[in-house]
C-alpha positions in Angstrom: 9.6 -30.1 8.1 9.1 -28.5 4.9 6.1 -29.1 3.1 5.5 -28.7 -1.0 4.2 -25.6 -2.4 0.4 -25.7 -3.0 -3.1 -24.1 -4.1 -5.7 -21.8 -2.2 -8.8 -22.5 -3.5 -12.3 -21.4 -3.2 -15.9 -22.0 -3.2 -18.4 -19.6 -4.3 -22.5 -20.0 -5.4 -25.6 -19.6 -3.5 -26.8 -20.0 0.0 -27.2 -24.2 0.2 -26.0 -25.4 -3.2 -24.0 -27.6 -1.3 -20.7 -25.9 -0.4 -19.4 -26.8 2.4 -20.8 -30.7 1.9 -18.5 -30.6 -1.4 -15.3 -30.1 1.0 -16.0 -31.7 3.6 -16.9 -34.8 1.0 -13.4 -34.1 -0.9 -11.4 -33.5 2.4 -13.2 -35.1 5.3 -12.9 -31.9 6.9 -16.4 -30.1 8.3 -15.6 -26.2 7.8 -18.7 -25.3 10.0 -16.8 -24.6 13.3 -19.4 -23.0 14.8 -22.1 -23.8 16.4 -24.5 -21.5 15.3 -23.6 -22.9 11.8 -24.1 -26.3 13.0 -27.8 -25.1 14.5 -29.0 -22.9 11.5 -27.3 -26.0 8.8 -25.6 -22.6 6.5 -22.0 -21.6 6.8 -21.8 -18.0 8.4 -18.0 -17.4 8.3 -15.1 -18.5 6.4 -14.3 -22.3 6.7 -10.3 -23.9 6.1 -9.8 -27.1 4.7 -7.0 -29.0 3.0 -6.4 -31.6 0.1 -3.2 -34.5 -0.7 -4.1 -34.9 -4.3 -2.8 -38.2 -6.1 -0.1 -35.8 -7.7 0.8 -35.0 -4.6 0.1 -31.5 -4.5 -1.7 -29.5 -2.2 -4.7 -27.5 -2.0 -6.2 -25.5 0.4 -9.9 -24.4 0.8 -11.5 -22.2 1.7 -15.3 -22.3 2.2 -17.0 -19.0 2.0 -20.8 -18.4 3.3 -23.3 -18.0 0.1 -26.3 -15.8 1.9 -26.4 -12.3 0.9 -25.8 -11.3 4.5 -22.3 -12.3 4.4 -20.8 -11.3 1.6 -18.7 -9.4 3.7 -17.2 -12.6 5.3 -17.0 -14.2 1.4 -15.1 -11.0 0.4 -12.6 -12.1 3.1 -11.5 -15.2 2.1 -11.9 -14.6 -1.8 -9.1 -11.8 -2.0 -6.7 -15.1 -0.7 -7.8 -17.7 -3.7 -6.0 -18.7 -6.6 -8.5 -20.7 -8.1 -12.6 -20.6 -7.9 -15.1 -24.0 -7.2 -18.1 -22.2 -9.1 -21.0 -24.3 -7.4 -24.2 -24.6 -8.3 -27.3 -27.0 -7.3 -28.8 -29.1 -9.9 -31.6 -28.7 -8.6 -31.8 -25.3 -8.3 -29.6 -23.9 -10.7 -28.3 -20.1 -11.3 -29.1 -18.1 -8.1 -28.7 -14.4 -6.9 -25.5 -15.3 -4.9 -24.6 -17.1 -7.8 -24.4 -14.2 -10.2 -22.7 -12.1 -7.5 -19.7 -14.3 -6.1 -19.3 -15.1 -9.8 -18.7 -10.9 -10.3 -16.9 -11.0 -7.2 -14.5 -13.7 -8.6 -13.8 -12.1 -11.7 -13.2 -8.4 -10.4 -11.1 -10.0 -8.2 -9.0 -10.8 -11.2 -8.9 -14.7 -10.6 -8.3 -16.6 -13.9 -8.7 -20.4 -13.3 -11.4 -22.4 -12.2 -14.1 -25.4 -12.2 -18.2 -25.7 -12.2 -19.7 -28.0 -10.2 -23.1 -28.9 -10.3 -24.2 -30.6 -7.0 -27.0 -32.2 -5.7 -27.2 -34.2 -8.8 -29.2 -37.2 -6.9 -32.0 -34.8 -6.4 -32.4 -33.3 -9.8 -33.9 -34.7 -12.9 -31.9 -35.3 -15.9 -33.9 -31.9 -17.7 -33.1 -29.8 -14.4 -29.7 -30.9 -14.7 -29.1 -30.3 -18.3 -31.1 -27.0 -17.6 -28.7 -25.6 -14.8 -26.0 -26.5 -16.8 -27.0 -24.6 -19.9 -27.6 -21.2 -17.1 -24.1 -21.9 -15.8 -22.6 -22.4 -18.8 -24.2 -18.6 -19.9 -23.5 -17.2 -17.1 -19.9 -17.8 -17.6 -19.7 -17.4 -21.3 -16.8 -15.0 -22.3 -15.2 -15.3 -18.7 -12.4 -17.3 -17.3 -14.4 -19.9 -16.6 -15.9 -19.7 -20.3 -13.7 -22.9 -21.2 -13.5 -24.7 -17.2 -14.7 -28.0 -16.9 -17.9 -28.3 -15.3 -18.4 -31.7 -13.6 -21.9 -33.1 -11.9 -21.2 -34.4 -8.3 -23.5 -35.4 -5.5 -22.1 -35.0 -1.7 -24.2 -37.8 -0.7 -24.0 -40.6 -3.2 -20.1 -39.8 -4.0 -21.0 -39.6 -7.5 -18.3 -37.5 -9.5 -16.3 -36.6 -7.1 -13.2 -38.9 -8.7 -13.6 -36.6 -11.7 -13.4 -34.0 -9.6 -10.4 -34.9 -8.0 -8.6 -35.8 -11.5 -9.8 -32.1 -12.5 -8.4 -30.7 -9.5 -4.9 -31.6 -10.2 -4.7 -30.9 -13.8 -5.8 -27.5 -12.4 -3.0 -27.5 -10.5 -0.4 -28.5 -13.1 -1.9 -25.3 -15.3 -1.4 -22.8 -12.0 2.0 -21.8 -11.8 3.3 -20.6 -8.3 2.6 -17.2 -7.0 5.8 -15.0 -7.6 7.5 -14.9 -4.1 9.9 -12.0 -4.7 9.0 -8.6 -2.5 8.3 -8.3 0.8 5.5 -10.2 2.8 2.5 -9.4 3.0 -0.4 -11.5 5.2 -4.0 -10.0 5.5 -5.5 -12.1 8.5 -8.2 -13.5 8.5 -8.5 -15.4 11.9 -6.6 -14.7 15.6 -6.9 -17.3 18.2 -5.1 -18.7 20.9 -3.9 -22.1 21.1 -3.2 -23.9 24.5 0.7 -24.7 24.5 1.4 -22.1 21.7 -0.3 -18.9 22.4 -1.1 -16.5 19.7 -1.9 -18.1 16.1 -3.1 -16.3 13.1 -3.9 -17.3 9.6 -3.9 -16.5 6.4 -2.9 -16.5 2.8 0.3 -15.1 2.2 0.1 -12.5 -0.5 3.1 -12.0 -1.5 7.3 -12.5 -0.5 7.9 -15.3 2.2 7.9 -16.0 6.1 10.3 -17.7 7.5 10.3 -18.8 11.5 12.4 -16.4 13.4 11.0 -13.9 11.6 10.1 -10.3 13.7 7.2 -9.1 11.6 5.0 -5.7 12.1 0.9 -5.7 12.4 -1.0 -2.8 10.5 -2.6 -1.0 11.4 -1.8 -0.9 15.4 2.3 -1.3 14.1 3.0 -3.7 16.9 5.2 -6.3 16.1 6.0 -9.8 17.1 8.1 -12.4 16.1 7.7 -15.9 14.2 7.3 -18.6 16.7 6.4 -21.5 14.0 4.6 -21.9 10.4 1.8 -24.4 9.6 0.6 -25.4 6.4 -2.1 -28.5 5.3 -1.5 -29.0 9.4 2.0 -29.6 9.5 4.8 -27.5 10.6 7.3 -25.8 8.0 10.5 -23.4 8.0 9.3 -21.4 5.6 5.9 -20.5 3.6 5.9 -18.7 0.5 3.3 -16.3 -1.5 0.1 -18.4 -2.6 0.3 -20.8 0.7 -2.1 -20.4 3.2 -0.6 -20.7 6.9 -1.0 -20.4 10.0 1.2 -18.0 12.6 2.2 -19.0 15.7 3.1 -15.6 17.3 5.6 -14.0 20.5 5.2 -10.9 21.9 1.5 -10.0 21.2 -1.9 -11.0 22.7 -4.5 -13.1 20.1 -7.3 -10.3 21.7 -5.2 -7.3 20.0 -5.6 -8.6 16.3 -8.2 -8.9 14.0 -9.4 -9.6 10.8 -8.6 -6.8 8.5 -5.1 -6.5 9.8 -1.9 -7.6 7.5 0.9 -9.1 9.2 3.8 -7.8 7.2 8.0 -7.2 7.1 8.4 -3.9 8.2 11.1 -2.8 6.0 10.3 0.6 4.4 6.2 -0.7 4.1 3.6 1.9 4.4 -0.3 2.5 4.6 -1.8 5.1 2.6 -5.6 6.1 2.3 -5.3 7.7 -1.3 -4.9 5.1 -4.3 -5.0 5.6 -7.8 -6.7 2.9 -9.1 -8.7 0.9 -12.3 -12.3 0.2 -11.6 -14.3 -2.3 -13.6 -18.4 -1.1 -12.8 -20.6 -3.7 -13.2 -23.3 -1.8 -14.7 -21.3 1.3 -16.5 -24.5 3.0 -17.4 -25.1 3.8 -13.9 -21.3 5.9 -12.9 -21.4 6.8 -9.3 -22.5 9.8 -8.0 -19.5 12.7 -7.0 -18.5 12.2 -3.4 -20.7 8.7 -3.2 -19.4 6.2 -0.7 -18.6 2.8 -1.1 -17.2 0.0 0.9 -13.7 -0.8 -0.1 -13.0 -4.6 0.4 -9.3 -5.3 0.2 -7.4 -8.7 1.3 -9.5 -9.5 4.7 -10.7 -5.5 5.4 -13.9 -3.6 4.5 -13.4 0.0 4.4 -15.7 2.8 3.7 -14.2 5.0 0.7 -15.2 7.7 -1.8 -14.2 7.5 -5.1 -13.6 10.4 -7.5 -13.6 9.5 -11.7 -10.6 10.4 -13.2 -11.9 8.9 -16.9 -14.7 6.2 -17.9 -13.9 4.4 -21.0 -16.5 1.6 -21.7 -16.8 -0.2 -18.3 -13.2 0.8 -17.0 -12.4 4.0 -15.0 -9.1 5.6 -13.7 -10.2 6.5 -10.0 -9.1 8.2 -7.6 -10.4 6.3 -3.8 -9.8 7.9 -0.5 -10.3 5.6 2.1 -11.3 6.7 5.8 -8.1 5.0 7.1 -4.7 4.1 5.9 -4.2 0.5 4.0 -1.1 -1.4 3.5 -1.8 -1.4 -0.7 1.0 -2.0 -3.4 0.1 -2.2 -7.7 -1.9 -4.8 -8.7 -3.6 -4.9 -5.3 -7.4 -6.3 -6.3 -10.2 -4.8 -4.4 -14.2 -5.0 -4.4 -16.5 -1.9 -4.5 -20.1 -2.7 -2.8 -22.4 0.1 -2.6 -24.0 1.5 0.9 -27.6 0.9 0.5 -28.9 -1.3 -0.8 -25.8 -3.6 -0.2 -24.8 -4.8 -3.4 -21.5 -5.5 -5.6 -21.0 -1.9 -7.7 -17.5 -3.0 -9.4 -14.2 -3.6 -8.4 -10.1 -3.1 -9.5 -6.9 -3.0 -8.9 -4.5 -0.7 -7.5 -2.6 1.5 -9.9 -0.2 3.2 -7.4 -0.7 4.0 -3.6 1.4 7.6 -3.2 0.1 9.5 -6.2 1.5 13.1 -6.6 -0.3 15.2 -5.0 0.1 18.2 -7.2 -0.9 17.1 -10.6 -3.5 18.2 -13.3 -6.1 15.6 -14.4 -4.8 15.3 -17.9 -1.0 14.8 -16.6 -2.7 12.0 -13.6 -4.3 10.3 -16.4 -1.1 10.0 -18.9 0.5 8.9 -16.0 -1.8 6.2 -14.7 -2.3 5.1 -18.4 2.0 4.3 -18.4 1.4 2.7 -15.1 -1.2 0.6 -15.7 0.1 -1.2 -18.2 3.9 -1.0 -16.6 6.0 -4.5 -15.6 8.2 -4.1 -12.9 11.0 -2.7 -14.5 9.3 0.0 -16.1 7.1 0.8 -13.3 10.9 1.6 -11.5 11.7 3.8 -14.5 8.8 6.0 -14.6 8.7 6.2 -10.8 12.7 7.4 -10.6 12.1 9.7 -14.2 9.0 11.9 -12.3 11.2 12.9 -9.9 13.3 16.4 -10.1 16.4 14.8 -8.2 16.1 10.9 -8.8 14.3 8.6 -6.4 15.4 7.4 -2.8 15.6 3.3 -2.7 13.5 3.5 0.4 10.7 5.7 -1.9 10.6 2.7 -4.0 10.4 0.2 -1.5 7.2 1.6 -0.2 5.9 2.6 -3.5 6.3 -1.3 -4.7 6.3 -3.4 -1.6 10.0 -4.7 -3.7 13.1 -5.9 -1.4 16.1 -3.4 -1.9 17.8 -5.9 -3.6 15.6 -6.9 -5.9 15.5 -3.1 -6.9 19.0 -2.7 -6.8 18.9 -5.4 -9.5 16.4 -3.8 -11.8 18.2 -0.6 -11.6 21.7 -1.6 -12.3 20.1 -3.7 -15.6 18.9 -0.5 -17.1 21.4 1.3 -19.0 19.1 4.7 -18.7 19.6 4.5 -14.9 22.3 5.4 -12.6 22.5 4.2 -8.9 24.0 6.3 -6.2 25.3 3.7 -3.5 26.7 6.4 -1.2 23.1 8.1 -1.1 21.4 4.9 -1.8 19.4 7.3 -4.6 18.6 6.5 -8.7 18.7 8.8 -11.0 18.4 9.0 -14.8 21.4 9.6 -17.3 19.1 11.6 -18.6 18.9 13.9 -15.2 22.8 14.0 -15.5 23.5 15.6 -18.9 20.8 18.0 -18.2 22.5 18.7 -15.0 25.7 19.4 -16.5 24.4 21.7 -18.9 22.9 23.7 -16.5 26.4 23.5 -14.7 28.1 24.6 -18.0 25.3 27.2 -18.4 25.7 28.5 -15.0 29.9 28.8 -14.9 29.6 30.2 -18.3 27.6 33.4 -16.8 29.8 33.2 -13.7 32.8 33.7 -15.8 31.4 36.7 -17.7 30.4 38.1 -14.7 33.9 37.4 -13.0 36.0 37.7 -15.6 39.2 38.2 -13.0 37.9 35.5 -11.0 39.8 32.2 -11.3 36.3 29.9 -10.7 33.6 29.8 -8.7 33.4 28.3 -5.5 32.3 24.8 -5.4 29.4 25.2 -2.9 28.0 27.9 -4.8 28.1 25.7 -8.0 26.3 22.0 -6.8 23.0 24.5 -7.4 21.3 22.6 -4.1 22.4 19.4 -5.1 22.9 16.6 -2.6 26.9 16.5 -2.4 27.0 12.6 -3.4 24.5 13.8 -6.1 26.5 16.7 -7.0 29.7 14.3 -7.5 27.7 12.4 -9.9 27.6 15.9 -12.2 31.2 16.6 -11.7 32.8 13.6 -11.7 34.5 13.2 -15.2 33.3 16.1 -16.9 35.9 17.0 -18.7 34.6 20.9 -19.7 35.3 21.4 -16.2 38.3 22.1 -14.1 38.1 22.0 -10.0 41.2 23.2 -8.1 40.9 23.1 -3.9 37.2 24.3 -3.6 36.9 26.5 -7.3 35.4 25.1 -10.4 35.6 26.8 -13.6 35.2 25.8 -17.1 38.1 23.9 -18.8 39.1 26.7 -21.1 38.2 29.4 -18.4 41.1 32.3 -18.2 41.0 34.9 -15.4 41.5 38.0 -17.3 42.3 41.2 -15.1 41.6 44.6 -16.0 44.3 47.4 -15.6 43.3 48.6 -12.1 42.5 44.6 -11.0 46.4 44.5 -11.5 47.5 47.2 -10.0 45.5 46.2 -7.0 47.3 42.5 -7.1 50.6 44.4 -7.2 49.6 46.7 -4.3 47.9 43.7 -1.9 51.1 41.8 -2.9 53.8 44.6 -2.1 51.6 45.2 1.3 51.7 41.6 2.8 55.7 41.2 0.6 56.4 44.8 2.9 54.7 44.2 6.2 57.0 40.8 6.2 56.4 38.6 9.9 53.9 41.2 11.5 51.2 41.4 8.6 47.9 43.5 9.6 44.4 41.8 9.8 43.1 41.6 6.0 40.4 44.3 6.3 42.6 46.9 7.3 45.2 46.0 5.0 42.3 46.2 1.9 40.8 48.7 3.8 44.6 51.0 3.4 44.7 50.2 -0.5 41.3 51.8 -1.1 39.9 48.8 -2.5 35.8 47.7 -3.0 35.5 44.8 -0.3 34.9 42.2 -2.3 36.7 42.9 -4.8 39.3 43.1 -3.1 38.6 40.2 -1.5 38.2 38.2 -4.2 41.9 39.7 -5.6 43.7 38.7 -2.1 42.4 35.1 -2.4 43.1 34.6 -6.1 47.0 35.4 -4.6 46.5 32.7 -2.0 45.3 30.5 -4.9 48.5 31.3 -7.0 50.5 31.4 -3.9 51.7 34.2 -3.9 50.2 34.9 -0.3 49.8 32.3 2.4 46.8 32.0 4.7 47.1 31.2 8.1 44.3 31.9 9.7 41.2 32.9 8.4 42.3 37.0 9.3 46.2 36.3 9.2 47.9 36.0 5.9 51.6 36.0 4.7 53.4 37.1 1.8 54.9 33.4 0.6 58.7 34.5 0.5 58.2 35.5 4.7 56.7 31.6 4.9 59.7 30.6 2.8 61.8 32.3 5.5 61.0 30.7 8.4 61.1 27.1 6.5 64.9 27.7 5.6 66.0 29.1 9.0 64.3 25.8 10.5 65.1 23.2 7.9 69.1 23.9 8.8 68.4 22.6 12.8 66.9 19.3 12.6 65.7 17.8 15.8 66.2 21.3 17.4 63.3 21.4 20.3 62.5 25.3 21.8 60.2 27.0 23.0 58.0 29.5 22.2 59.7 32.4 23.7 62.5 30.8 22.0 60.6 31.3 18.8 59.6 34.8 19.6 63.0 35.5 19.8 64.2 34.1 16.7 61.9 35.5 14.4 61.6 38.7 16.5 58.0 38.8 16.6 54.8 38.7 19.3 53.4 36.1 20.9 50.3 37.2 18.3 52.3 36.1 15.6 54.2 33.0 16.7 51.2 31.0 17.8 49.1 31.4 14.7 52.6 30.6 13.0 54.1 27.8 14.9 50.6 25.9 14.8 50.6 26.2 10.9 53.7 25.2 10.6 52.8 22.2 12.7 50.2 21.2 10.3 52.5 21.5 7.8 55.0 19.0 9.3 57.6 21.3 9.6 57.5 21.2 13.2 56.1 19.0 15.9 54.4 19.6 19.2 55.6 17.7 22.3 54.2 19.4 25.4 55.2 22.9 25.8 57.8 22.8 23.1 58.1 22.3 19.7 60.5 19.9 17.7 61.6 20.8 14.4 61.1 17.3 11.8 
């Protein structure tokens, strides 16, 4: 059964303003499962409920402690919300915890939300109006500047109609999360459940899950396949980013996963443990010391992390964070900075890019994290192919933006400054190309003067270390260019001989045109004529190219009117089979001769090979 897209929401305030009574008293659900919550009356650990609104959307909740001590079990379940409950007691009003999950919720970039004032039946109509006028300061200039605030009480059921009626206008404003990419699930709780084995759950970050699904754990890389979904308690085919679910697993063990591990497609995803990043600092008077370590809260993990400025403007700063151990991050990953000692919120972010160069000067990092930051998708792909010397793999920018290939693919072939490489699955810039094929132009150009005689240069010499699908990209339909067999030359390039290169070409011709059916190996027969090595070389094989000579063998070459020879005495006996011997005999030479011969001439379809015996076609 499918079931409709909904809405993770969260709590957040003070230790017993009334948080967990607020959801259980909208859902009927008690998200104090254990019993050491249920002895000491506070929530310790995160708590999952879930919501039919009249509208018939859905919202989750999750209920997250308020005492300082367990901010690192809040910081679990906040990185998963949509959408904050800001709750407050009447009869307490602003508290410590309220000031800090309220930082917490707006580092963490979320952007929609209500107030709610409990425990109105035990506050006075001054202590009311007075916790409303903190809240309402507290929140000033945030995203919850203009959210509604509404006065409830748990007990009485006072407000709590309102409430509901706010809660799915919210959800009429919150358009769902962008499911493109590949998924991503930090965990927050594994279990096993008798009849079904391993179950995790989360709230699905980003692309979808389907059942039947083999997905990969970081960081222990074990994988394990779909078994079934659950969301709001019933099953589903398919969830999709911003639902929270539950994951019924095969082929792992409930004891070997944590919180703090993502469950996620394995297709070209990575970890990395050095992020360029923007940090918001609560107090920006107070920059953190070099080489000071933090605690890095990101999705459902905590881990500790230094953080080196790159530049503070006001109260944001380009960072550079190393963290002690790999993390699956993409852009516009949010994250939470608390310092060591004492324990407290310092700032918090989002990633910029997770595989920064690592050879780059400040000033060039900063340019570049500057472009970035402020980057959509497509341009993000454009800068990120444009850095590179040679282009970009599509497997590089899968792990660099957590994007499907295909979605990629897309981007790249709508860009008319990009050019994709199918063969080597590689982008490069049009851009790239002409620059290429000027240094290509440049290059033959000096190889010409160099070589006048010469009729090109060899291909393989001339791709310069290009990648040969790469190297296509260059050639292909340049028309300043000329390639014949493996040469290349310019267009207009002319092999201009001196008087001695043509005397040699006469001599190396009358040599091979004298010496007939038994020519000697090429060495000795450049060797005889006195000639420089390679130049000569170079001579005898600009003769092959005109065809004047034949080559063979890579040591046995022909004059052509010899080859010619042979083809006419042959052509005359169609269907003629004989033997080598036979051959020997015909053309009067040794076996040395006639094997290199007759397999060439086999190659050339003149003749055919049947056994022992050759047939002429």
């Amino acid at each position: 059964m499918t079931s409709p897209r909904g809405l993770v929401i969260g709590t957040a305030g003070h230790i017993d303003h009334g948080k967990t009574s607020l959801v259980y008293a909208l859902t009927g659900i008690d998200t104090d499962r254990l019993a050491e919550e249920k002895k000491r009356g506070i929530s310790i650990d995160l708590g999952f409920a879930h919501l039919t609104l009249p509208n018939g959307r859905r919202i989750g909740f999750i209920d997250v402690p308020g005492h300082k001590r367990f901010i690192r079990n809040m910081l679990a379940g906040a990185g998963g919300i949509q959408a904050v409950l800001l709750v407050v007691a009447a009869d307490e009003s602003v508290k410590p915890q309220t000031r800090e999950h309220f930082d917490i919720c707006r580092l963490l970039g979320i952007e929609h939300g209500i107030i709610v004032l409990t425990k109105i039946d035990l506050a006075t109509p001054e202590r009311i109006r007075a916790a409303t006028e903190s809240v309402r300061a507290l929140c000033a200039d945030s995203f919850l500047g203009d959210a509604p605030l509404v006065s409830v009480s748990a007990v009485t059921g006072v407000g709590l109609a309102e409430l509901k009626d706010e809660l799915a206008l919210l959800t009429d404003r919150i358009s769902p999360c962008d499911d493109s990419g590949l998924a991503r699930l930090p965990i927050d709780r594994s279990f096993a459940l008798k009849g079904f084995g391993t179950v995790v759950t989360g709230t699905l970050w980003s692309g979808a899950m389907r059942t039947g699904d083999t997905l990969q754990i970081h960081p222990s890389g074990q994988t394990a396949r779909v078994r079934g979904l659950q969301a709001h308690s019933e099953f589903i085919e398919a969830a999709a980013a911003g639902q929270r679910v539950a994951v019924n697993l095969t082929g792992i063990d409930s004891a070997e996963i944590r919180r703090g591990f993502t469950l996620h497609h394995a297709q070209g995803l990575e970890a990395a443990s050095l992020l360029d990043v923007s940090i918001e600092w609560l107090h920006p008077s107070d920059p953190p010391r070099r080489g000071e370590s933090f605690t890095f809260h990101i999705g459902t993990a905590d881990i500790p992390a230094t953080v080196k400025v790159l530049k503070k403007t006001g109260v944001q700063t380009l960072a550079r964070v190393r963290l002690s151990e790999p993390f699956l991050a993409l852009p516009g990953d949010r994250f939470v900075l608390r310092n060591l000692s004492p324990p407290q919120t310092a700032g918090g972010g989002y990633v910029i890019d997770a595989f920064p160069p690592a050879r780059l000067n400040r000033v060039k990092t900063i340019a570049r994290l500057e472009s970035l930051a402020h980057a959509d998708h497509a341009k993000r792909v454009e800068i990120l192919i444009e850095e590179r010397p040679n282009g970009s793999r599509l497997s590089d920018l899968v792990r660099s933006t957590g994007m499907r290939p295909g979605e990629l693919t897309s981007i790249v072939l709508a860009n008319p400054r990009l050019v994709f490489s199918e063969t080597t699955q590689r982008i490069v810039t049009k851009a790239w190309i002409a620059a290429s094929r000027r240094k290509l132009l440049d290059w033959l150009s000096a190889f010409h003067r160099k070589n006048p005689s010469a009729a090109g240069a060899p291909i393989s010499l001339a791709r310069m270390g290009w990648e040969p699908n790469l190297a296509t990209l260059v050639f292909d339909r340049l028309p300043e260019i000329r390639v014949q067999g493996d040469l290349v030359s310019l267009a207009t390039h002319k092999a201009r001989l001196s008087d001695h290169e043509s005397q040699a070409l006469l001599h190396i011709e009358h040599a091979y045109r004298q010496a007939g059916l038994e020519p000697r190996p090429v060495n000795e027969v450049l060797k005889s004529l006195g000639a420089d090595a390679n130049q000569g070389r170079g001579l005898l094989e600009s003769l092959v190219k005109n065809r004047k000579l034949v080559r063979v063998t890579e040591d046995l070459v022909f004059h052509s009117d010899a080859i010619a020879h042979i083809r006419e005495s042959l052509s005359v006996q169609p269907g003629r089979r004989f033997s080598v011997p036979e051959f020997k005999d015909w053309m009067r030479i040794s076996r040395k001769y006639a094997i290199p011969l007759l397999e060439y001439l086999d190659r050339q379809h003149v003749t055919r090979r049947e056994g022992d015996s050759r047939i002429v076609l």
